[in-house]
NUVEX-375509 format. One line per 2 residues: number of its first residue (from 1); their letters; for each residue x, y, z of N, C-alpha, C. Coordinates in pm, 1 decimal, always signed. Atoms other than C-alpha are relative to their C-alpha. Example, Ala and Ser with C-alpha at 12.3 -4.5 7.8 and 13.67 -1.06 7.14 Angstrom:
2
1 = AS = +89.0/-119.0/+0.0/+1230.0/-450.0/+780.0/+90.0/+120.0/+0.0  -82.0/-119.0/-6.0/+1367.0/-106.0/+714.0/-77.0/+109.0/+73.0 $
***
This chain:
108
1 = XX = +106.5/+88.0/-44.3/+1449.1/+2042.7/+12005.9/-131.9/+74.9/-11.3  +86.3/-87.5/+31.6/+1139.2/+2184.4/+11840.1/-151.8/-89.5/+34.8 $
3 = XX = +113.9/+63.5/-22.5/+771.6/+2046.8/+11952.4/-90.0/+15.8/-160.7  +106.5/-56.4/+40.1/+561.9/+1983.7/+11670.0/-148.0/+43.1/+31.1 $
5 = XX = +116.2/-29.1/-78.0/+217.0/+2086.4/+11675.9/-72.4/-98.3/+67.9  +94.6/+107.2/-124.3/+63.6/+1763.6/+11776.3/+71.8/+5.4/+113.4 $
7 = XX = -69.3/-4.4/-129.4/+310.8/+1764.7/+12020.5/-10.4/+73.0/+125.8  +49.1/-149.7/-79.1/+257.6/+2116.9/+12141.1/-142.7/-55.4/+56.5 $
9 = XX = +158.0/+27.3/-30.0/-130.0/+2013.4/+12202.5/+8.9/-96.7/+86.1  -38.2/+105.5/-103.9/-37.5/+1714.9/+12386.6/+42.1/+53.8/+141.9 $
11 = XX = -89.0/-113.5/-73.5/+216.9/+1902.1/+12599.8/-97.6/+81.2/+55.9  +155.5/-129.2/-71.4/-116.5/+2217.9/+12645.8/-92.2/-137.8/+122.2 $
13 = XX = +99.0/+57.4/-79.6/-332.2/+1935.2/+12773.7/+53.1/-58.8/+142.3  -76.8/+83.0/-133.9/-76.9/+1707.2/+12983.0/+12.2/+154.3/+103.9 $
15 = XX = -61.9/-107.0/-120.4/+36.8/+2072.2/+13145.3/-183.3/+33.3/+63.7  +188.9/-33.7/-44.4/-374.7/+2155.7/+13198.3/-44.8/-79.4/+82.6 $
17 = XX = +46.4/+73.2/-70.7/-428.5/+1842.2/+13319.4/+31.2/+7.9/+146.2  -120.2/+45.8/-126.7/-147.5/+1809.3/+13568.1/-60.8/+172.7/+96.3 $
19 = XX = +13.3/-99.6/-113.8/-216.0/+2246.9/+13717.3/-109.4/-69.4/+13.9  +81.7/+42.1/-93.3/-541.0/+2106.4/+13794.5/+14.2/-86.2/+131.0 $
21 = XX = -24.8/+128.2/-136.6/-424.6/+1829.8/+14022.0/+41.6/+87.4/+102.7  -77.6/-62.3/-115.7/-233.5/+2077.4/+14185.0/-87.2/+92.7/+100.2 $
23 = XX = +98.4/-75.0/-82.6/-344.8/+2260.7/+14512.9/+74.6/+147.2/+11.6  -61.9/-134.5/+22.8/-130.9/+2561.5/+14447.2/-85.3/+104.1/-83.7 $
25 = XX = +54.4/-126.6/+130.3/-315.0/+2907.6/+14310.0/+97.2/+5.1/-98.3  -112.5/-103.2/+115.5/-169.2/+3119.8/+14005.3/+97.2/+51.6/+83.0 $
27 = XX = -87.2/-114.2/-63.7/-46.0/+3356.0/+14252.3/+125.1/-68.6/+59.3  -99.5/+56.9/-35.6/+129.9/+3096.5/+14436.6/+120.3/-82.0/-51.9 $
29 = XX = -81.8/+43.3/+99.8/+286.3/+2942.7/+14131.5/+71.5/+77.9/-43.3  -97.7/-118.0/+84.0/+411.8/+3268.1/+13990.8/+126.9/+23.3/+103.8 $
31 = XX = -164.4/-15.5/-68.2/+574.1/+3351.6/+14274.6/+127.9/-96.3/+19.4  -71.6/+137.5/-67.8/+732.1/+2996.0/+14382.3/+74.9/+29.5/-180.2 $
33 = XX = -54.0/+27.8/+168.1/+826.5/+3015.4/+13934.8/+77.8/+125.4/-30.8  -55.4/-151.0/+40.5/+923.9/+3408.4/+13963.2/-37.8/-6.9/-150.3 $
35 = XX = +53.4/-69.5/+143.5/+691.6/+3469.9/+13659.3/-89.1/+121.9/+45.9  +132.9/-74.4/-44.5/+401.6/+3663.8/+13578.8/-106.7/-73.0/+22.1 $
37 = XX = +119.5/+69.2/+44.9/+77.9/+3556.3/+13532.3/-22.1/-48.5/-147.4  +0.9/-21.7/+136.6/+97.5/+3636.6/+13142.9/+99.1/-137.1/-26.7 $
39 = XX = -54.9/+156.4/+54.1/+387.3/+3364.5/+13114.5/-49.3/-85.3/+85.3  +48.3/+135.2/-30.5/+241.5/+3091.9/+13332.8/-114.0/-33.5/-80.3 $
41 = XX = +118.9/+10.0/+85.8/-69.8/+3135.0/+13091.0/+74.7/-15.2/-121.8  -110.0/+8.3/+150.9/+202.0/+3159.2/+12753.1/+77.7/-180.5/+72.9 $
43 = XX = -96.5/+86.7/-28.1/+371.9/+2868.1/+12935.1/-92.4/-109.6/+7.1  +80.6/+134.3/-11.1/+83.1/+2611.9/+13026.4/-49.3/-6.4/-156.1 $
45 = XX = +103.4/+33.8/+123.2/-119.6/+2694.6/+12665.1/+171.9/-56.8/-83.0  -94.6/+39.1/+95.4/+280.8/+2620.5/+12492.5/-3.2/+92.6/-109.0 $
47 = XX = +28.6/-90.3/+124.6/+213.7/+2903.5/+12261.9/+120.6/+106.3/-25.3  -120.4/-45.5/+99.8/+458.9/+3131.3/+12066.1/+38.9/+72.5/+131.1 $
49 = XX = -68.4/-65.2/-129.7/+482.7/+3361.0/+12417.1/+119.7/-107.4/+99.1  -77.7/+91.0/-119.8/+633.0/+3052.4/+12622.8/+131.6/-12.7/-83.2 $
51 = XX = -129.6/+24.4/-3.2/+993.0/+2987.5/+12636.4/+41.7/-172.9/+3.2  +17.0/+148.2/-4.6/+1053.3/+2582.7/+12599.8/+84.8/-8.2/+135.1 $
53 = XX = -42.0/-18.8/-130.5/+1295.2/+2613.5/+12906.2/-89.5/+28.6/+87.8  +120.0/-12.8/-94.9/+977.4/+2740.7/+13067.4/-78.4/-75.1/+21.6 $
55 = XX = +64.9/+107.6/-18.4/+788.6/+2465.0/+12987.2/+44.1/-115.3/+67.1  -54.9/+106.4/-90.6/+1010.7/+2236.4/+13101.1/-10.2/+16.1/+136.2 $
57 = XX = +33.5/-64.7/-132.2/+993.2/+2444.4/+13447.2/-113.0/-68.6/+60.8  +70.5/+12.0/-111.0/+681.5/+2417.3/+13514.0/-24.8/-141.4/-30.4 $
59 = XX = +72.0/+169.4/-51.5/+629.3/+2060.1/+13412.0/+52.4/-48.4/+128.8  -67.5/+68.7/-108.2/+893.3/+1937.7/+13630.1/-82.7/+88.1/+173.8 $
61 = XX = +54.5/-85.2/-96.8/+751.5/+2211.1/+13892.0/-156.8/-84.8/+86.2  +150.0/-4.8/-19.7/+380.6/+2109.6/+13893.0/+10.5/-185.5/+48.2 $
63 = XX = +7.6/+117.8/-39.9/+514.2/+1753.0/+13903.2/+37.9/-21.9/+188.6  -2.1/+17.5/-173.9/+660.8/+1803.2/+14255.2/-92.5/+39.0/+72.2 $
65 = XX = +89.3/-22.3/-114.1/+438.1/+1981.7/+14381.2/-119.5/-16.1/+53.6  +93.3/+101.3/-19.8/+150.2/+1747.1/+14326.9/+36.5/-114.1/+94.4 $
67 = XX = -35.8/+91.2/-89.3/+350.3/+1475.3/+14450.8/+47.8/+70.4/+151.7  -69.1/-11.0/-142.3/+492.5/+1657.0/+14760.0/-156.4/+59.3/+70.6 $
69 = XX = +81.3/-55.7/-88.3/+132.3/+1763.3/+14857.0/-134.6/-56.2/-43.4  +64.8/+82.0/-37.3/+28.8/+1454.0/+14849.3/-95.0/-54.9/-129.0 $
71 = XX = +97.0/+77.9/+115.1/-150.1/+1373.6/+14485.7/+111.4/-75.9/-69.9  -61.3/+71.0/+141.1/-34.7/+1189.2/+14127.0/+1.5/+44.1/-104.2 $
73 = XX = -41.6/-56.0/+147.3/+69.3/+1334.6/+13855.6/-49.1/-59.0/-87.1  +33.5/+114.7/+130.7/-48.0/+1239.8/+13501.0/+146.2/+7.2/-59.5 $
75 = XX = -167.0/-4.7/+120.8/+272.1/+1130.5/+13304.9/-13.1/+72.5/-143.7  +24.0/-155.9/+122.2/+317.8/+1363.8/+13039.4/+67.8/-110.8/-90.6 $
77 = XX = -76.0/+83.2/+153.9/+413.5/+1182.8/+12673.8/+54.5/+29.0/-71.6  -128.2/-46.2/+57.2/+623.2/+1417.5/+12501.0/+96.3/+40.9/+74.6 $
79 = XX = -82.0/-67.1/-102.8/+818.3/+1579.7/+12784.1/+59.0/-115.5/+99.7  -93.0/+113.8/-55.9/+959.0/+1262.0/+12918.0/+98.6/+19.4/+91.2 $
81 = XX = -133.8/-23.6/-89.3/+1233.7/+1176.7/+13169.9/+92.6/-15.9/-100.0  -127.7/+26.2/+89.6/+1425.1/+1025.0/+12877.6/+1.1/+105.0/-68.2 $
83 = XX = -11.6/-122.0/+70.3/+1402.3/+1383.1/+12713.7/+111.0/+95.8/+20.0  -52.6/-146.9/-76.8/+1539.6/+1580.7/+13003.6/+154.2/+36.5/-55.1 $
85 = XX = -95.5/-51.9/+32.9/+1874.7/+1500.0/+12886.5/+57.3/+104.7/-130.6  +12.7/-122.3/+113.6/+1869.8/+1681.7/+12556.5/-52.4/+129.0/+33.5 $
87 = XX = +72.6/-152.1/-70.4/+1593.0/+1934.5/+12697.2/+153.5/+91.3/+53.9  -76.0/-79.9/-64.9/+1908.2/+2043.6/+12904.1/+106.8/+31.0/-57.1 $
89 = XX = -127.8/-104.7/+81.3/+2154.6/+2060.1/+12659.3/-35.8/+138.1/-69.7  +64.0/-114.9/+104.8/+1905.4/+2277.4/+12444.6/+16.1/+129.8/+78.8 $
91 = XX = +77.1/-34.6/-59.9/+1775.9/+2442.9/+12695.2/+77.5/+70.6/+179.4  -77.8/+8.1/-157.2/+2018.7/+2446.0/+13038.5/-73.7/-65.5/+82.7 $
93 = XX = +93.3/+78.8/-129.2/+1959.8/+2299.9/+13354.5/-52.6/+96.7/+106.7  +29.3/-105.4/-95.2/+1715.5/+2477.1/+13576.1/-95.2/-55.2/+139.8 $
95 = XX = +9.5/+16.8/-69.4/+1687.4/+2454.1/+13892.5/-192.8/+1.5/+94.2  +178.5/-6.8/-56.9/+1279.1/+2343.3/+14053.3/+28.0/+68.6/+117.3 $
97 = XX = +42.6/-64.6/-91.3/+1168.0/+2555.1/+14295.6/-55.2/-59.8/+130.3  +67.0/+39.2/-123.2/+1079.2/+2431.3/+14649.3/-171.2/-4.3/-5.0 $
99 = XX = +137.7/-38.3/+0.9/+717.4/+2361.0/+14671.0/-67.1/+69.8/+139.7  +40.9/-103.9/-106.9/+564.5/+2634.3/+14885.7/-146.7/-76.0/+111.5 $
101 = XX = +117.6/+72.3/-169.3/+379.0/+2455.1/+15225.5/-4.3/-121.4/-4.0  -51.1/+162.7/-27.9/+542.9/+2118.9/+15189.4/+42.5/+48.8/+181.5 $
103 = XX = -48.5/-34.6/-151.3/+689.3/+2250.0/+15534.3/-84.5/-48.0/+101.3  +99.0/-3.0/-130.0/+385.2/+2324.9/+15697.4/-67.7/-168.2/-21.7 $
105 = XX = +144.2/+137.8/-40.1/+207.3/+1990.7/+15603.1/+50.5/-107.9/+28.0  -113.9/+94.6/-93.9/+536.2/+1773.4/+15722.8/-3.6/+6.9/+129.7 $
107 = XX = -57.0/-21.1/-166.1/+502.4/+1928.3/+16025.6/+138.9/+64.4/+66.3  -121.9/-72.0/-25.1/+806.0/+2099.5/+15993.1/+26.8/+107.6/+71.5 $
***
């Protein structure tokens, strides 16, 4: 399952668009993603450093944790729900990460 380049560019922007929405730093993404900094930057631009399993990460990632802290996601147009199933044969299934201070703002 290979992105072409329009695709890839699509994919850079939808992921650009979407960390903005989010109220999570870098720092707090890396850790909550167990990256570095270097791949969440290889991973949002989609470029030869990122891992497509990674991308899939953080989309699904950035998608919760907009919605769980309270915004809307932009729907992404190549990375689809109807994708995921292939994505995961390619790719495995990997497990999203808890979004870090859903807790505190439940009141939990």
């Amino acid at each position: 399952m290979s992105l072409t380049e329009e695709q890839k560019r699509r994919t850079r922007k939808e992921l650009h668009a979407n960390r903005e929405r989010c109220l999570l730093d870098d720092q707090t993404l890396c850790a909550a993603l167990g990256f570095t900094p270097r791949q969440l930057a290889d991973t949002l631009d989609v470029n030869a450093g990122s891992a497509p399993g990674d991308v899939w990460l953080v989309r699904d990632f950035l998608e919760q944790a907009i919605t769980d802290l309270g915004g809307s996601p932009l729907p992404f147009t190549v990375l689809t729900d109807r994708d995921r199933q292939q994505s995961q044969i390619w790719f495995g299934v990997r497990r999203v990460p808890p979004t870090p201070g859903k807790a505190q703002l439940q009141g939990d």
